[in-house]
C-alpha positions in Angstrom: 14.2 14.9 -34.4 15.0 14.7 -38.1 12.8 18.1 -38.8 14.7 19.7 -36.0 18.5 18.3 -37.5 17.2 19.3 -41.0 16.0 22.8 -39.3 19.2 22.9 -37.7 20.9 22.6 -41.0 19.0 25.1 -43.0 20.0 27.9 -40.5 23.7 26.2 -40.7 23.5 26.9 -44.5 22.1 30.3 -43.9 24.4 31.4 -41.4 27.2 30.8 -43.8 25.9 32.4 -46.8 25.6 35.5 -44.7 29.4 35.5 -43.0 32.3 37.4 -44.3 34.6 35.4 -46.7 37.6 37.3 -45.0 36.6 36.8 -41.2 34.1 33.4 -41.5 32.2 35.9 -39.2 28.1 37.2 -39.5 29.0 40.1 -41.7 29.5 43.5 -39.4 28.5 46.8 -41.7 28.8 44.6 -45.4 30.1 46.2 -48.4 30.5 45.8 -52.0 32.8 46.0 -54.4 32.4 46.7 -58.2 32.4 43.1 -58.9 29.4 42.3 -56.3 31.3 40.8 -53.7 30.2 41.4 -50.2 32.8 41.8 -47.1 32.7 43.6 -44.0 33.7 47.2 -44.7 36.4 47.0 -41.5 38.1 43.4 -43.0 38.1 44.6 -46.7 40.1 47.7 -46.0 42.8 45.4 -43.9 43.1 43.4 -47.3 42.9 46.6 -49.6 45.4 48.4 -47.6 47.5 45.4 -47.3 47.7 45.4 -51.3 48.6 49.1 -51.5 51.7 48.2 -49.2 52.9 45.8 -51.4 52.3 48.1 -54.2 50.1 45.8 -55.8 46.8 46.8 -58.0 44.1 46.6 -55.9 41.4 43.6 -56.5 39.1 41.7 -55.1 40.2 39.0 -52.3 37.4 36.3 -53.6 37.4 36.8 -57.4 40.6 38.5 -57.9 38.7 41.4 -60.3 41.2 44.7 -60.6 39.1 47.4 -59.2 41.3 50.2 -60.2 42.6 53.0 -58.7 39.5 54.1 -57.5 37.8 52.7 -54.5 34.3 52.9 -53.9 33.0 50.5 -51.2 29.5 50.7 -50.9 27.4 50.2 -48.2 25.2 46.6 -49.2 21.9 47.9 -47.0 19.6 44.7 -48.5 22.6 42.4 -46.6 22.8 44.5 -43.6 19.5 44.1 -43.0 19.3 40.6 -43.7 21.9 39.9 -41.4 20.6 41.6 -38.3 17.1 39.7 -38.8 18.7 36.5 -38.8 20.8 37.7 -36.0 17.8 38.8 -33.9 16.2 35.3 -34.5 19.0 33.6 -33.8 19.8 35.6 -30.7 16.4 34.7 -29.7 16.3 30.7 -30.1 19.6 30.6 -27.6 17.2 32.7 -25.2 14.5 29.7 -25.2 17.1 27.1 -25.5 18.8 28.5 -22.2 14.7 29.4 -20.5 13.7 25.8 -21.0 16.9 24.2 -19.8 16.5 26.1 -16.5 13.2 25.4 -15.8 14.0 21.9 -16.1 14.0 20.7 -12.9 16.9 18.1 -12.8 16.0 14.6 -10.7 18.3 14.8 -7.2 18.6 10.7 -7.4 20.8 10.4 -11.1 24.2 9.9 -10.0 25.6 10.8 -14.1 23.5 12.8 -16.4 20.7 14.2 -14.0 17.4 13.4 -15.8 14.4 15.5 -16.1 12.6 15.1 -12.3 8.6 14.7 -13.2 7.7 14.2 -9.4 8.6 16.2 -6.2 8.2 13.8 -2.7 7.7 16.2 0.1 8.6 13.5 2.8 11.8 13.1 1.3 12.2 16.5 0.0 13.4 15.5 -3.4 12.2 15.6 -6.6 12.1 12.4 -8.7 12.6 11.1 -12.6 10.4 8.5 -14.1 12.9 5.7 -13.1 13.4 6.9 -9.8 9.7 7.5 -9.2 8.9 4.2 -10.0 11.5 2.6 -7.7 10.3 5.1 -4.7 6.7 4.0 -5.4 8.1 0.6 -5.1 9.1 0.5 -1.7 6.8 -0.1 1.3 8.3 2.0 3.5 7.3 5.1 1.1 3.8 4.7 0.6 2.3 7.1 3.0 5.0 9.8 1.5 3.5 12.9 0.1 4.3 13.1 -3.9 3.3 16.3 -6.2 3.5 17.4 -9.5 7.0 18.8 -9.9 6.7 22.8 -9.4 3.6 22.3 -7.6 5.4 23.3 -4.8 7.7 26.7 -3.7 11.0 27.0 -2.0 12.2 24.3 0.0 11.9 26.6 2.9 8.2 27.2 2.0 8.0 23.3 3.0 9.8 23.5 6.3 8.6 24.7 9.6 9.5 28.1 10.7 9.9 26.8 14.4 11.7 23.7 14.1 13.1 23.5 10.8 11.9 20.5 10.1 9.8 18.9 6.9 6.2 19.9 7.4 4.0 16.6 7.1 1.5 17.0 9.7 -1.7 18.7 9.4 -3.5 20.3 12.8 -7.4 20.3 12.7 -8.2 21.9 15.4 -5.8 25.3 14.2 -5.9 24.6 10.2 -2.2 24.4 9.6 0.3 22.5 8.2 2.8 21.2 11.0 6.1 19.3 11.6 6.2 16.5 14.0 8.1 18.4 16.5 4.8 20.7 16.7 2.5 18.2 17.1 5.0 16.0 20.3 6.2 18.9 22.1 4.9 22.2 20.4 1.9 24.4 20.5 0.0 21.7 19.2 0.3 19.2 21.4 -3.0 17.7 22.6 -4.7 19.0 19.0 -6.3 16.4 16.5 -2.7 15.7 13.9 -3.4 13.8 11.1 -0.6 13.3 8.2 -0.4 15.2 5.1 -1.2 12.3 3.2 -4.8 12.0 5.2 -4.8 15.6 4.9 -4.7 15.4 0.7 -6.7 12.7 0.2 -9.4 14.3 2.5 -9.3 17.2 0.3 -8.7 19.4 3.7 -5.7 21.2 1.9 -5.1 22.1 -1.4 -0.9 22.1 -1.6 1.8 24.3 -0.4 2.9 27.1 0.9 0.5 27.5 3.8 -1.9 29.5 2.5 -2.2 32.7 4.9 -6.4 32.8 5.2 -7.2 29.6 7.6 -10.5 29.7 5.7 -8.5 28.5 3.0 -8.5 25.1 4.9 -11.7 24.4 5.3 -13.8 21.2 4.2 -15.7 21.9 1.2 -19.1 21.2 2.3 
């Protein structure tokens, strides 16, 4: 944390000793005058111009130097380019910044400030924070549910059957596939050898979602 504030600072630092003193702003197409001063050409012509209306001798805005009747602004390339590396760099932190905060899968249980979920329980269909894991674990009534790494899994659809709409947490034997209850009570698999996901996993029958489209895939390792 205190590398990242003092990181944090040093681009502060650096970000200000490339701005315009006339707009505060990254400098946009610097200039110089004859006294080395550095502004952006379009803000440096607002103050030159509005010194010629007031018939005043032109000078510059920082160090008040008279620059004579005879303006040459040139173009400062060295800053220029400084500038756009630093804001390419820049430009490219607030890309990973925004990438990692939405892959972050946020825990469905945090009423305030959703915490980062590190769990995903398929039975309940919701993905789970250290705290929250630990109180679902808790609970005797949970401890057949199916829980996977977070991202482990696809779509919520991708967990759901096709037919019924329902959470898939049955596994059929007899035609390889991953089945709701519904399937297995009043469906085409009525009759077939069901055994939960759970028993499923821990025989090492399936190897996680979606339902993988070869039924070979399915198989017992032998």
């Amino acid at each position: 944390m205190a590398k990242a504030g003092k990181e944090s600072e040093v681009g502060g630092s650096l970000e200000d000793e490339l701005s315009c003193p006339i707009c505060l702003c990254l400098y946009s197409n610097p200039v110089s005058l004859s006294c080395g001063h550095s502004f952006c050409k379009q803000c440096i012509q607002k103050a030159l111009n509005a010194q010629q209306q007031i018939k005043a001798p032109y000078s510059c805005p920082m160090c008040k130097l008279q620059l004579g009747p005879i303006l040459e602004l040139q173009k400062n390339f060295k800053l220029c380019s400084i500038v756009e590396a630093f804001a390419s760099t820049a430009s490219k932190g607030q890309q990973d910044e925004v990438s990692a905060e939405e892959k972050m899968v946020p825990c469905d249980f945090c009423l305030d400030q959703a915490l980062p979920a590190v769990k995903t329980c398929l039975t309940c269909d919701a993905s789970l924070c250290q705290a929250h894991l630990k109180k679902h674990s808790a609970k005797a009534s949970q401890q057949d549910h199916v829980v996977v790494d977070v991202g482990s899994c696809s779509k919520a659809e991708d967990r759901k059957c096709a037919e019924h709409g329902r959470l898939l947490e049955c596994y059929c034997q007899d035609e390889r596939q991953y089945i709701c209850v519904l399937c297995s009570i009043a469906g085409r698999h009525k009759g077939h050898s069901i055994i939960t996901l759970k028993e499923a996993r821990d025989e090492k029958l399936v190897r996680g979602f979606p339902i993988p489209t070869a039924p070979a895939e399915f198989a017992p390792k032998s």
